[in-house]
C-alpha positions in Angstrom: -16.5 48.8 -3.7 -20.1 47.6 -5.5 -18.0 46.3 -8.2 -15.6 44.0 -5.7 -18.4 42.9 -3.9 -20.2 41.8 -7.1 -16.7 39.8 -8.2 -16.5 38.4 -4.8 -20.5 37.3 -4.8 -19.9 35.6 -8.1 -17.0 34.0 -7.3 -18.9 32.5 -4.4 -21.6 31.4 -6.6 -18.7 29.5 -8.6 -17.4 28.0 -5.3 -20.8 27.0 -4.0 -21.7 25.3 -7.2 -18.5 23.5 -7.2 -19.0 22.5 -3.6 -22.6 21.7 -3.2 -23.6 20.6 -7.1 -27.9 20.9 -6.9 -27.8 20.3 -3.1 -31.6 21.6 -2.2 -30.7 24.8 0.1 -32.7 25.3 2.9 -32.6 28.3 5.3 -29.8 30.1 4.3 -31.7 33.2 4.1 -32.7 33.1 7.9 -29.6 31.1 9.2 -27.5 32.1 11.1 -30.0 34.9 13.3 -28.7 36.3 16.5 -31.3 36.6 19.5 -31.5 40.1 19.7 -32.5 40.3 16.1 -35.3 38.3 16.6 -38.1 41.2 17.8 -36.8 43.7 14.9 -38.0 40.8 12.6 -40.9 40.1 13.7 -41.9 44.3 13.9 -40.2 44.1 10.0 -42.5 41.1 9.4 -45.8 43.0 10.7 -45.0 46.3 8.9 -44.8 44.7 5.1 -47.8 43.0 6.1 -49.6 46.6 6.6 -47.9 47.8 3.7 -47.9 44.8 1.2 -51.5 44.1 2.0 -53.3 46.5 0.0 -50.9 46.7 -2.6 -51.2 42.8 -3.6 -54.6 43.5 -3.4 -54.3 46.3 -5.8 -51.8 44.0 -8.3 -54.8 41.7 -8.8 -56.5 44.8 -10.6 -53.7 45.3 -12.6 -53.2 41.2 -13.5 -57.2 40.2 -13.7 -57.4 38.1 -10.8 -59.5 37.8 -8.0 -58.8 40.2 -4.9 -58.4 36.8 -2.9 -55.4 35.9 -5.4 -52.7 38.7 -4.3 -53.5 37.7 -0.7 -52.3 34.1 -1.8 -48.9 35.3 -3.1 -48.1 36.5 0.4 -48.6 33.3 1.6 -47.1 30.0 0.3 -45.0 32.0 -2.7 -43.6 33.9 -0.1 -42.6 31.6 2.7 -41.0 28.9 0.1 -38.5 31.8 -0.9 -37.5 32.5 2.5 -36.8 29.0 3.2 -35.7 28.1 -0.3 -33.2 30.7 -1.3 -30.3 32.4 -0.6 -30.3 36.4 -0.5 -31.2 37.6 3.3 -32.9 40.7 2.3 -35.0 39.6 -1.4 -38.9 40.1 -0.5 -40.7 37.8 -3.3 -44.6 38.7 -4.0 -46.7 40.0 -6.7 -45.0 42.6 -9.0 -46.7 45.2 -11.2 -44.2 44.1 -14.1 -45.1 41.0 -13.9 -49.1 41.1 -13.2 -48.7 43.2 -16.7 -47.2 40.8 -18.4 -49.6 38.3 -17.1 -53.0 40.4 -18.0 -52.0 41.5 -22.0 -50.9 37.4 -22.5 -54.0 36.0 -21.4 -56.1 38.8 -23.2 -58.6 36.5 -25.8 -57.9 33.2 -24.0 -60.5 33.4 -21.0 -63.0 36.0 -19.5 -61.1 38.1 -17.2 -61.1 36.5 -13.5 -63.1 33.7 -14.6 -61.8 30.5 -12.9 -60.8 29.4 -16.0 -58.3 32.7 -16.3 -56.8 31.8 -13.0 -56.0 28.0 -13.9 -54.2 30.0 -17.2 -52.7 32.3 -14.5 -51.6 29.1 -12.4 -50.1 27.2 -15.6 -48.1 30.3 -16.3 -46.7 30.2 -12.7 -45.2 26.8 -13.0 -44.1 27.1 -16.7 -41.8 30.4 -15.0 -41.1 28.2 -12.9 -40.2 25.4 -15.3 -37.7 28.8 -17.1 -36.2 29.5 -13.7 -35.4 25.6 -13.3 -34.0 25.6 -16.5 -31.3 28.9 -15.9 -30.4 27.1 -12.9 -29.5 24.1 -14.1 -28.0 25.1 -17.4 -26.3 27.8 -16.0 -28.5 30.9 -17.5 -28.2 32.9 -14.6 -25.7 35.1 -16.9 -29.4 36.4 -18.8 -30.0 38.6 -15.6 -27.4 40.9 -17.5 -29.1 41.2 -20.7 -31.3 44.0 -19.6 -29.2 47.0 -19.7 -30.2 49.8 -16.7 -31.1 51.9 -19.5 -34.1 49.3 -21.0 -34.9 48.3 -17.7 -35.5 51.7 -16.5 -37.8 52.3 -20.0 -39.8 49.1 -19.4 -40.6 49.7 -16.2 -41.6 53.5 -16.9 -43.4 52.3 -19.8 -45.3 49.5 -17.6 -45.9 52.1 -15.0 -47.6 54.5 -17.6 -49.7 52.2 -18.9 -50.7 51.0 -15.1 -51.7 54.5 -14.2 -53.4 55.3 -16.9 -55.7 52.2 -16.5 -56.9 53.3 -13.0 -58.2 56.0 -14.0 -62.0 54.9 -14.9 -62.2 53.4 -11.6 -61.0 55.9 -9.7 -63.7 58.4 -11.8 -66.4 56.0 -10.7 -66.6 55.2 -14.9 -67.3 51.6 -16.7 -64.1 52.1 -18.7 -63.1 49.7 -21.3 -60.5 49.4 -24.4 -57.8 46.8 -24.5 -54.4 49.1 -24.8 -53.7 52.4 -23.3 -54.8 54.8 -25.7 -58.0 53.2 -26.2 -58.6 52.7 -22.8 -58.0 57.0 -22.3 -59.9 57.6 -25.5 -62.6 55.5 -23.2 -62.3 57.6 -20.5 -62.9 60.8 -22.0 -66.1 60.0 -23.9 -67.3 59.0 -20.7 -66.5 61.7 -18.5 -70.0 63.0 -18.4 -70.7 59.8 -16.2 -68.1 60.3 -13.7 -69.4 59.4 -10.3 -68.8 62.0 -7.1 -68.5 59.0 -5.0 -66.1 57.4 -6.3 -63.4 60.1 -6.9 -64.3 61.6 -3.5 -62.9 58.1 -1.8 -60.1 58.1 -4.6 -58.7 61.5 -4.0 -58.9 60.8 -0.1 -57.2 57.9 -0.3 -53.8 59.5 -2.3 -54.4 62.2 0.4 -53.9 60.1 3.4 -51.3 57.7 1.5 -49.1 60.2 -0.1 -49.4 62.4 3.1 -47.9 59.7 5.3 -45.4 58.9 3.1 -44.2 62.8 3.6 -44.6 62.1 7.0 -43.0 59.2 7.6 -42.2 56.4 4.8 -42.8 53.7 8.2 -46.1 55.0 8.6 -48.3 52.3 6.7 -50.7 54.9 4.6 -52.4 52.2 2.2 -53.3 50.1 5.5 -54.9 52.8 7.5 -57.1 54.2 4.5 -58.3 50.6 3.7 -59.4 50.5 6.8 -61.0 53.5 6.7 -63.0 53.5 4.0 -63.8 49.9 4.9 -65.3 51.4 8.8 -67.3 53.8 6.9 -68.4 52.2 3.9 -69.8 49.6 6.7 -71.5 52.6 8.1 -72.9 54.6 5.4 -73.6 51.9 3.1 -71.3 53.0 0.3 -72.7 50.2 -2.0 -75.5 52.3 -2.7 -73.9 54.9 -4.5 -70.6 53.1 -6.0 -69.0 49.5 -7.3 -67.5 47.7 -3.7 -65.7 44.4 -4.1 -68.5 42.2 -2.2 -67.9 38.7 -1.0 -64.2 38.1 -0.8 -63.9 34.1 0.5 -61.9 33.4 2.9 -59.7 30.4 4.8 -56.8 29.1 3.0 -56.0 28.3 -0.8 -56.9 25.0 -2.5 -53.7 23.1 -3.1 -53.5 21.4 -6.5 -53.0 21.3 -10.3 -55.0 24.0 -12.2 -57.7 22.9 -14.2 -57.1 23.5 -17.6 -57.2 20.7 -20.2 -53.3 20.4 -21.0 -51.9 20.1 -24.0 -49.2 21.4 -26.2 -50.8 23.3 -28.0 -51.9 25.7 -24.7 -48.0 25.8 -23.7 -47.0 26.5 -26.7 -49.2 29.6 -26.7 -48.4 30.8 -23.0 -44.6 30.0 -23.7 -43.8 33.9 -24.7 -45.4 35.0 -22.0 -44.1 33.0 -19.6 -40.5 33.6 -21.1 -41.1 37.5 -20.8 -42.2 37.0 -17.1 -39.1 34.9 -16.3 -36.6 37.9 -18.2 -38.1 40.4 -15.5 -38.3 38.0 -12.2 -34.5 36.9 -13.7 -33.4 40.4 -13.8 -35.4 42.2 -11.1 -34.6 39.8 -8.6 -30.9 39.4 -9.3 -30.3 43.1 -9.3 -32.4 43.5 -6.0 -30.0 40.7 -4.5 -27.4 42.0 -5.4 -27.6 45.4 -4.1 -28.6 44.4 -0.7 -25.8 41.8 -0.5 -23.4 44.7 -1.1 -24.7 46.9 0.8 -24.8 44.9 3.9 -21.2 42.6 2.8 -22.9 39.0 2.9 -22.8 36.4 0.0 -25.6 35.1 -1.6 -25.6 32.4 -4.7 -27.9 33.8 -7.4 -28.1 29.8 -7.8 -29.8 29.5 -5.0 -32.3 32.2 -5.5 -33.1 30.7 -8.8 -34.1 27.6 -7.4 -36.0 30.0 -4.5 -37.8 31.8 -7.3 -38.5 28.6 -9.1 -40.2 26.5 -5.9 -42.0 30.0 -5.2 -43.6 29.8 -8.4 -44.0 26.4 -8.3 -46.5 27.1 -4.6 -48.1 29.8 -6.6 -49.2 27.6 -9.2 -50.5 25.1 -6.7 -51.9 27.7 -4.8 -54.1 29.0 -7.0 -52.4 32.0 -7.7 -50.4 34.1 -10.2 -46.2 34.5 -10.9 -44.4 36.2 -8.2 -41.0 37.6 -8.1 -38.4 39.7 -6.8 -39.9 42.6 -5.4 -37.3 46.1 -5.1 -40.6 48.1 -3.0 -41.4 45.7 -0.9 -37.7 44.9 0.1 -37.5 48.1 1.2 -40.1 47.9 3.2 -38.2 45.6 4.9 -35.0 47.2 5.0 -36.4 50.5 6.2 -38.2 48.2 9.4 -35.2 47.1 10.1 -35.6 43.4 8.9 -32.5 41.6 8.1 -33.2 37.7 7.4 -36.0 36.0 5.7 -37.6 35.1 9.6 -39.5 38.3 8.6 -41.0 37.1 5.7 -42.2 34.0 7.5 -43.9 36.4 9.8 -45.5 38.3 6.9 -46.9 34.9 5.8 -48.3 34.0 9.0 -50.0 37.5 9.2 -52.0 37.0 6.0 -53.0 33.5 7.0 -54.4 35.5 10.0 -56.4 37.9 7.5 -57.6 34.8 5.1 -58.6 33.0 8.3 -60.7 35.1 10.3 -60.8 39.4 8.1 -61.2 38.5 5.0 -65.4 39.5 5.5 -64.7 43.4 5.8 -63.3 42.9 3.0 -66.8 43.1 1.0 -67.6 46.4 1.8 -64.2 47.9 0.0 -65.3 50.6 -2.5 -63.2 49.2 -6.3 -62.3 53.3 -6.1 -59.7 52.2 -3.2 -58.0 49.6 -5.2 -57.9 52.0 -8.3 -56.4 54.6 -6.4 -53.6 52.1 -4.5 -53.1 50.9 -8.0 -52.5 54.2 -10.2 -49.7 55.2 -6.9 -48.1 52.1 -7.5 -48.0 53.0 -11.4 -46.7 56.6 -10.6 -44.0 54.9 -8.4 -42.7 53.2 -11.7 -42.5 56.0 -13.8 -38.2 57.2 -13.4 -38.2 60.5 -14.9 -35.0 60.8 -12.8 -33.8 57.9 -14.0 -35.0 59.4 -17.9 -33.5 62.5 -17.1 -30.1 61.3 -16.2 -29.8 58.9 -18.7 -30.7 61.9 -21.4 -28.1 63.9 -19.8 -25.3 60.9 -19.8 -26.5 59.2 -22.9 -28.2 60.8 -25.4 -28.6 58.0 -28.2 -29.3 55.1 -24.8 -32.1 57.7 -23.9 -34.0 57.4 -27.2 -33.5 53.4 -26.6 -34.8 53.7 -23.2 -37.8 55.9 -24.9 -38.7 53.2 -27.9 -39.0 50.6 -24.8 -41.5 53.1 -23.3 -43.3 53.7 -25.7 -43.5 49.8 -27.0 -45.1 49.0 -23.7 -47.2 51.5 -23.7 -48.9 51.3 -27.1 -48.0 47.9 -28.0 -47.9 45.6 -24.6 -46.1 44.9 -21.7 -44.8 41.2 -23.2 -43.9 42.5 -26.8 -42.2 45.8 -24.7 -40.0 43.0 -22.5 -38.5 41.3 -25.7 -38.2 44.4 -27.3 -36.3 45.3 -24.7 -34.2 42.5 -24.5 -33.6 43.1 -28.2 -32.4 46.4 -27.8 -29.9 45.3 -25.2 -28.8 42.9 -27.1 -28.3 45.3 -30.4 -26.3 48.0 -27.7 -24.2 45.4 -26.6 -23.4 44.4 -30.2 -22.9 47.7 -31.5 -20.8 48.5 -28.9 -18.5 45.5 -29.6 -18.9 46.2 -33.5 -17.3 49.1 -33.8 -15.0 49.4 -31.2 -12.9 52.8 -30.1 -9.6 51.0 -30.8 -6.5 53.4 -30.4 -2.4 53.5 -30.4 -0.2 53.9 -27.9 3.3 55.3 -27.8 6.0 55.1 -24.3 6.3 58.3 -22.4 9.5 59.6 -20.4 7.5 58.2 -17.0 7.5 54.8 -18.4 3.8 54.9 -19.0 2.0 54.8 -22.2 0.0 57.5 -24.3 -2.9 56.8 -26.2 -4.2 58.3 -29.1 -6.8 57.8 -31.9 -5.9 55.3 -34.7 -6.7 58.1 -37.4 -3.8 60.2 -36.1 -1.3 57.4 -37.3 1.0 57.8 -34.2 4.2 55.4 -34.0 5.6 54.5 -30.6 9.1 54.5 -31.7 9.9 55.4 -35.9 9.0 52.0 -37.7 6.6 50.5 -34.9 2.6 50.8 -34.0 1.4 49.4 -31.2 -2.6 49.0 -32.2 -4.9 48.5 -28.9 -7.8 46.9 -29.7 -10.1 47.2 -27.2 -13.0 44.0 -27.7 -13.3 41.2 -28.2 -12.4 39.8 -32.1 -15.3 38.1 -33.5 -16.5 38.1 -36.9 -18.9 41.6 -36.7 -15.2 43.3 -36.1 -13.3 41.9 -37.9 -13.7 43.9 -41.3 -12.9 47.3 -38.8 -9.5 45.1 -37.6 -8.6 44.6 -41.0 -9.2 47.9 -42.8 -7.4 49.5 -39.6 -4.4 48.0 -40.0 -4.1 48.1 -43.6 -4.7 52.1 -43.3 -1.9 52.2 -40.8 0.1 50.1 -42.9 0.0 52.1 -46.2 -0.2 55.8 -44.4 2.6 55.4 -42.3 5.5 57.4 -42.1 8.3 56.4 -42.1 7.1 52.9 -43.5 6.9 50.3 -40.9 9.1 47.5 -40.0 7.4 46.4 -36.8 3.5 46.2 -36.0 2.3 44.7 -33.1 -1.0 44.5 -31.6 -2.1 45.0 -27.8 -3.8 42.4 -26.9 -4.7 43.4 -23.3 -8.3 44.0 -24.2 -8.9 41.3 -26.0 -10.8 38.5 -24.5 -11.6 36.2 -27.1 -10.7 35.6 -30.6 -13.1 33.4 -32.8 -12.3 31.6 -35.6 -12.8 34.4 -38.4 -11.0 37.0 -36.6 -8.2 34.1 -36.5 -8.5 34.2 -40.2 -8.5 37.8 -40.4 -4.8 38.4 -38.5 -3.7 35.3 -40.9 -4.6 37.1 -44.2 -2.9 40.5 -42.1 -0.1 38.7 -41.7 1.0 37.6 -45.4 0.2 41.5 -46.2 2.3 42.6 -43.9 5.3 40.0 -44.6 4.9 40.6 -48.6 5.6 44.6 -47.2 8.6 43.4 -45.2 7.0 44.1 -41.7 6.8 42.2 -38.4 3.3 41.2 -37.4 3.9 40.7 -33.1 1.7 40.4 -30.4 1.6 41.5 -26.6 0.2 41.0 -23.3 -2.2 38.2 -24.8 -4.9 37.5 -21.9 -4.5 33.5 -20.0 -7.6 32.7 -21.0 -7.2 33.9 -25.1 -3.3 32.4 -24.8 -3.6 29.1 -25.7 -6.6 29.0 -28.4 -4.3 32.7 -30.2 -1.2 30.8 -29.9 -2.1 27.7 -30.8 -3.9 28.9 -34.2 -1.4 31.8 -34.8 2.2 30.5 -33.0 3.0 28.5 -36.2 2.5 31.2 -38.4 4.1 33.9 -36.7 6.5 32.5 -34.8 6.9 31.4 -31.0 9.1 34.5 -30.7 6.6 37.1 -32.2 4.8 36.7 -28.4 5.6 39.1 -26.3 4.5 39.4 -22.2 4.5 43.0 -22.0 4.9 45.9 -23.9 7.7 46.9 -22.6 9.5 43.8 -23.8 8.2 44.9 -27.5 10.1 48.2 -27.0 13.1 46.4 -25.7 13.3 44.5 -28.5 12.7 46.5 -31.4 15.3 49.1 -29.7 17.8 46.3 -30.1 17.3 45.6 -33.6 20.6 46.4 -35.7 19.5 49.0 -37.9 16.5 50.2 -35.1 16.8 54.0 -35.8 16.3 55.9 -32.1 12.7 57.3 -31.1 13.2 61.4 -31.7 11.9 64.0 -29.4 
């Protein structure tokens, strides 16, 4: 059913482009609401804002920025998405993956939540922006599929290692230090003799009282309540004195406006990687978060749509002072779980945090850092999927090793070289898959079906005929495996052949060496006194086969079905019968 809803979603998409060219979308994520819905999206609305909160908070650890800054993604980003785009259910916000990304690409380029670092964090904002744009009006939507399950769920393991492990000095109270992960844990053990009481007191309470309510109740909002807490008695007992707080935390809204950096080519050129590897993960993380919702719930949405969504949300961001946000899975299911079903709940969200940078943002000083480490490292742990590893060893051995090498390359390398890595080992499945195809040939049963069998085994559907399946697409990588296929078959057969025809069924597409390829099969096969014919050729493949291939082998070595192909070679005058 997943798979039919998917087909029907993009052949909405199709239709809607067709019907509505780069019409600017407006509420379709909120309109049509029914009145009755209204209070469960507002209580939706008011529970990610306890949840989401502290953890935006704790993604400007993980990104560099100041505290201030993941409040701003939950403001402007976030309500241009839910007016802007398309999917109902999509919560857009500040994402580990991302803030990852955004941290190891500005490494060298500007003291670490300096203002000059956010401006660089801003710029990169509106050149994702500037990607998203692009897939939406070229069409690139189709790169959301380039990250297989298996990379993705490496990445984000590897990304979630790497965010754990960087919590740890400041959850130990410890100065820390080191640029990649095994530097930074080298760090940590050196300096272990420093480790402050304090500070790992408040950090093991606070993954007491969040991972305890999660057991409890996963609508209980854990972060929010030991925020508070801490804050109420770090007001009280003057935690300052004994460990790192965040201090002064300003308040009232975002300034609007271009970030102040000194543009030039050479600066975009330099951010360009980085912003390309954010735009693969908001791409991909936000189409697959779409989707599923839309399935789960039947309702369309154009992934169009949400790229022009994503694109004016990063657009805000930038002028908003604040870093890339995309497609978040956690925080949609937040919303989800609070029964939250349009984006009206996002708008509330919004208007919630304007609240907090209005009128709480002064409590805010007295937050021990030990709180945000701890939020932090259970939002890494979150993202480690050794289920997902597990299964995908037990399914897939050799995708499992991929899946580890994507790990691994975020973790010891970076999160931006692990993303490209990982759209290069995507790539290289897909092509290997395609490369060497598992072609086979089939023979007619008594039932009227057809039997399969491998192509080593030589079988003939009737004494004198193969019928070859080939099961990909014929481009030039395959093409050598098509040719030294059918020459085996050819020579090895027995009794020789006077028909071979080729199942075209899986074939849908046929460039212009694999055209060459069947020509050069073709004279083989004629000096050898053999039939080269073709069946159930695919609409889209007829015309471009037939027109570079018709001439040669005639209009009548075509045939609709394979059934027809048996038919006719049974008819042939000296056509010896098919033997039990």
């Amino acid at each position: 059913m997943k798979e039919i809803s998917n087909v029907h979603s993009s052949l909405q998409n199709s239709s809607d482009r067709k019907r509505t060219g780069f019409r600017l979308p407006f509420m379709q994520g909120i309109l049509p609401i029914k009145k009755d819905q209204i209070p469960a999206e507002i209580i939706a609305g008011l529970t990610l804002a306890a949840l989401a909160i502290p953890e935006v908070m704790g993604y400007t650890k993980i990104a560099g920025t100041p505290v201030v800054t993941g409040l701003y993604t939950l403001l402007i980003p976030t309500a241009l998405f839910a007016l802007f785009g398309s999917s109902r259910h999509l919560v857009v916000g500040a994402d580990s993956a991302t803030a990852a990304i955004l941290a190891t690409g500005l490494v060298g380029l500007a003291a670490t939540g300096s203002n000059e670092y956010v401006a660089l964090a801003a710029v990169l904002a509106f050149m994702a922006a500037g990607f998203l744009l692009l897939a939406r009006i070229v069409g690139l939507g189709f790169m959301a599929d380039f990250l297989s399950r298996t990379v993705l769920i490496g990445f984000l393991t590897g990304v979630g290692l790497q965010v754990a492990l960087g919590q740890i000095s400041g959850m130990l109270g410890l100065k820390g230090g080191g640029h990649g992960s095994l530097e930074k844990i080298i760090n940590d053990f050196q300096q272990l003799e420093h480790v402050n009481i304090y500070a790992l007191a408040i950090a093991l309470s606070v993954l007491i009282i969040i991972i305890g309510s999660k057991k409890i109740s996963k609508k209980i909002p854990g972060p929010l309540i030991a925020v508070i807490g801490v804050i109420i008695l770090s007001w009280a007992f003057d935690f300052k004195e004994h460990m790192h707080v965040l201090g002064n935390v300003p308040g009232g809204l975002p300034h609007i406006g271009l970030p102040g950096v000194n543009w030039s080519l050479e600066l975009i050129t330099e951010l360009a990687p980085t912003a390309f590897a954010m735009f693969i993960v908001i791409l991909s993380q936000s189409a697959a978060t779409s989707r599923a919702y839309a399935s789960q719930y039947n309702e369309n949405f154009s992934e169009d749509t949400d790229l022009t969504g994503l694109s004016i949300a990063n657009i805000g961001a930038g002028l908003s002072g604040t870093f890339v946000v995309n497609g978040s899975p956690t925080k949609t299911q937040m919303i989800d779980s609070a029964g939250g079903r349009t984006q009206l709940s996002l708008l509330i969200t919004s208007a919630i945090v304007l609240i907090v940078l209005l009128f709480l943002t002064g409590p805010l000083a007295f937050m021990p850092e030990a709180v945000l480490s701890a939020v932090v490292f259970l939002i890494g742990v979150e993202l480690i999927n050794i289920e997902g590893m597990r299964r995908i060893y037990t399914q897939r051995r050799s995708e499992f090793w991929v899946a580890i090498l994507t790990m691994l390359t975020v973790l010891f390398v970076g999160v931006k070289e692990g993303i490209l890595f990982a759209i290069v080992l995507s790539l290289i499945q897909h092509t290997q898959r395609g490369y060497r195809p598992r072609n086979s040939l089939l023979s007619p049963t008594k039932s009227g079906f057809f039997h399969t069998e491998p192509v080593n085994s030589g079988m003939q559907a009737l004494p004198g005929l193969i019928i070859y399946r080939f099961t990909h697409s014929m481009y030039y990588a395959n093409s050598q495996q098509l040719s030294e296929e059918i020459i085996a078959l050819v020579n090895n057969a027995q009794p020789s052949l006077r028909w071979f025809c080729i199942d075209a069924s899986g074939i849908d597409d046929v460039d212009f060496s694999s055209a060459e390829t069947l020509r050069s099969l073709f004279e083989i096969l004629k000096g050898k006194g053999i039939r080269f014919v073709v069946a159930e050729v695919m609409p889209d493949v007829q015309e471009s086969l037939q027109y570079s291939l018709r001439e040669l082998f005639g209009a009548d070595a075509f045939y609709d079905s394979l059934e027809d192909v048996i038919v006719a070679y049974r008819q042939l005058p000296t056509a010896r019968p098919q033997t039990s």
